[in-house]
C-alpha positions in Angstrom: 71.8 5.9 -21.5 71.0 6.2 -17.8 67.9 8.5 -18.9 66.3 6.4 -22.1 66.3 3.6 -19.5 64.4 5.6 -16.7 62.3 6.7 -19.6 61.2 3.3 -21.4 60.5 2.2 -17.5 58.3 4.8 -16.9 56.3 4.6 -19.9 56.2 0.9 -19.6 54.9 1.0 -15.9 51.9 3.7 -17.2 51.0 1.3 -19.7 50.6 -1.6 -17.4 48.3 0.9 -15.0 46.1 1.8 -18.5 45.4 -1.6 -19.1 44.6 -3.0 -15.9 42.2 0.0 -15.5 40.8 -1.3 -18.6 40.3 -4.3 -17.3 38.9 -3.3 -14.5 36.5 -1.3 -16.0 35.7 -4.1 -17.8 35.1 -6.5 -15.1 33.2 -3.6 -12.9 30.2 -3.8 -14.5 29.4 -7.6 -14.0 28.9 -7.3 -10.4 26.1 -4.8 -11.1 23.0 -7.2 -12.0 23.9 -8.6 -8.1 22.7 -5.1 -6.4 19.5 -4.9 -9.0 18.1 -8.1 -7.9 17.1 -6.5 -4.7 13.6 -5.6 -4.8 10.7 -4.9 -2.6 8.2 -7.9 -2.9 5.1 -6.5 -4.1 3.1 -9.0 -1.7 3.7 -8.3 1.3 0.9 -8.4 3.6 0.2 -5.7 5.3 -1.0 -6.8 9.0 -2.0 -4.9 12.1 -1.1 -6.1 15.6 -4.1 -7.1 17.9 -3.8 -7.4 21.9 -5.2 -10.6 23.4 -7.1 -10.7 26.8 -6.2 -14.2 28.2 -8.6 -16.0 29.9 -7.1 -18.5 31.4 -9.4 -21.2 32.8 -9.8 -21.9 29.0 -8.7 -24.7 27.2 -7.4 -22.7 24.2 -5.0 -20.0 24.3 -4.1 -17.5 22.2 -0.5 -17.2 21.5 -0.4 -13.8 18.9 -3.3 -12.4 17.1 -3.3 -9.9 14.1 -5.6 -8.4 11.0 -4.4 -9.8 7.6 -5.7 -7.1 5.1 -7.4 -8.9 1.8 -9.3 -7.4 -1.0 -12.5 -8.2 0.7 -11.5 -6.9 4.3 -9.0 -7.6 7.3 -9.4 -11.5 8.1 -8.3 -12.2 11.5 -5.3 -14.8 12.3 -4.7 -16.4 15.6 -1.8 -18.8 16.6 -3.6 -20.8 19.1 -3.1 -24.0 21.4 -5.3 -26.5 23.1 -4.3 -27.4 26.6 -7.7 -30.1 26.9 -7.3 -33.9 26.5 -10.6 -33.4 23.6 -10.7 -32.1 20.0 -11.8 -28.5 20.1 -14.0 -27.2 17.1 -15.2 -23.5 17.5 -15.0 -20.7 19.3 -16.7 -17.0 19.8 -14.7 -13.7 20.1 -15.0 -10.0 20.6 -12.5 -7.6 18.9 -13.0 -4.3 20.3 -11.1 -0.8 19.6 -9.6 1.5 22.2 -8.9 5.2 21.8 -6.7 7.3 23.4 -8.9 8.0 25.7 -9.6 4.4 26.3 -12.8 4.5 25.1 -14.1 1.2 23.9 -15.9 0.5 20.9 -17.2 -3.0 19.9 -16.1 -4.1 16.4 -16.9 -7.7 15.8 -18.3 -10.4 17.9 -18.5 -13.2 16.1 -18.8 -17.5 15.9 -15.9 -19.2 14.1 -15.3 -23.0 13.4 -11.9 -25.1 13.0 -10.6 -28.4 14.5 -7.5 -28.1 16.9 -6.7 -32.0 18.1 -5.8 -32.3 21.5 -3.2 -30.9 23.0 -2.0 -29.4 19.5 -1.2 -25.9 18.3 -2.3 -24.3 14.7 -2.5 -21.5 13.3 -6.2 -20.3 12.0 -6.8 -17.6 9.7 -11.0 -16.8 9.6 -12.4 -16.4 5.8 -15.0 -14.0 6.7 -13.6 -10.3 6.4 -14.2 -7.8 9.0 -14.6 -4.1 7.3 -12.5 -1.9 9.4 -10.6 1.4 9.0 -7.6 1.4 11.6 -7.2 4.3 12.5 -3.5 5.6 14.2 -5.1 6.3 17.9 -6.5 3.2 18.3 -5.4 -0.5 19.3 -7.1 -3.8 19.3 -8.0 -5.9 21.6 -9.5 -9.7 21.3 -11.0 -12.0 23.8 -12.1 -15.5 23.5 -15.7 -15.9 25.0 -16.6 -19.3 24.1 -14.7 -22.5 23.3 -16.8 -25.3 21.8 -15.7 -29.2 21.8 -18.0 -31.7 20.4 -18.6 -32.9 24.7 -18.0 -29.3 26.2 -18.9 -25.8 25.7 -16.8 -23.6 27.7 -18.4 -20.2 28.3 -16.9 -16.8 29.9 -19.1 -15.5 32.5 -19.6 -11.7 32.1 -16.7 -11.3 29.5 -18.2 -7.6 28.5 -17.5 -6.6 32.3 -14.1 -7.8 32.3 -13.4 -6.1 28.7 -14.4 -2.9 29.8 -11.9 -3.3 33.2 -9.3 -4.4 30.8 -9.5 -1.1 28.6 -9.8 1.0 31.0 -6.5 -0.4 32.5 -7.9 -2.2 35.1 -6.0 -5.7 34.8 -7.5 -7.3 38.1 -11.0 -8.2 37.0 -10.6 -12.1 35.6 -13.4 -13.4 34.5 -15.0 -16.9 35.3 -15.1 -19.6 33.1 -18.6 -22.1 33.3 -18.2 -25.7 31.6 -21.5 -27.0 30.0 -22.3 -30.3 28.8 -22.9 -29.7 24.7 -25.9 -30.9 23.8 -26.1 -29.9 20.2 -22.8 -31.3 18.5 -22.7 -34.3 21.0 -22.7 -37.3 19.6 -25.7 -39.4 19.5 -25.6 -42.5 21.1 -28.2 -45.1 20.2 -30.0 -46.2 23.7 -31.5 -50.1 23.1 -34.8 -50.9 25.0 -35.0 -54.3 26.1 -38.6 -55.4 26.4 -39.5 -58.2 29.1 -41.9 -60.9 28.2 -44.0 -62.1 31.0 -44.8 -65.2 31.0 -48.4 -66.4 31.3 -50.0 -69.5 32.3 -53.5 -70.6 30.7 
């Protein structure tokens, strides 16, 4: 009697294991659709770093810079700030190359317009492509050469010379920065002639 009862026990306890594997097996294969949902997005945008040379006696600086690669080109995106009291609405850069042999090679130098209120940071992206090829040897590097405000031009005084320092690893030639009145985007004030009669006697 002692051995049916060991018996049905056993066979009970196997049948208990079988279906919860069944149910298991079951249940396993909702938790699937949770791992296939991670994908690589398709759009990522594919961006190469870009060294900045700071100047820093201008009113805009240049937090990060990078190449945004488009169908047209590589667009260049800067995350910038202006440190003036006035509106700032353009600027002209160079973006060089520099080899392993630091070798410097001039890629773009180039006028760009935006409006950055004052004291405000933004991020600008430029619309007109650069056609590049990066190539694994070489970095970039941009510098700001000219800040334009609708009162103020700020220009860098020999900013080649201080490029060419730079990439050759020569970090201790700053250039100087030469504030000019604007005469072309300042605005025009109306100047009123006053026109004194003189009296006569007849």
């Amino acid at each position: 009697m002692l051995l049916v009862l060991i018996l049905m026990a056993l066979v009970t306890s196997e049948e208990v294991s079988r279906k919860g594997a069944k149910v298991y097996q079951e249940a396993a294969p909702s938790f699937a659709p949770l791992r296939l949902c991670v994908k690589s997005d398709p759009s990522q945008v594919i961006a190469h770093s870009v060294e900045v040379f700071q100047v820093l006696d201008l009113p805009l600086t240049v937090h990060e810079a990078s190449l945004v690669k488009s169908e047209r080109g590589y667009l260049v995106k800067l995350a910038v700030g202006n440190s003036s009291e006035v509106k700032l609405v353009g600027l002209r850069y160079s973006l060089v190359t520099i080899d392993s042999k630091n070798q410097m090679q001039l890629r773009v130098n180039r006028t760009e317009g935006f409006a950055v209120p004052a004291y405000a940071s933004k991020t600008l992206t430029f619309k007109t492509p650069i056609r590049i090829k990066p190539k694994d040897d070489e970095r970039f590097v941009l510098m700001v050469e000219q800040v334009v405000s609708p009162e103020w031009i700020w220009e860098v005084v020999k900013a080649k010379d201080a490029l060419e320092a730079y990439s050759r690893g020569d970090y201790s030639v700053m250039p100087t920065v030469m504030r000019m009145v604007n005469q072309v985007d300042a605005p025009f004030t109306p100047r009123v002639i006053y026109r004194l009669q003189r009296n006569e006697e007849y």
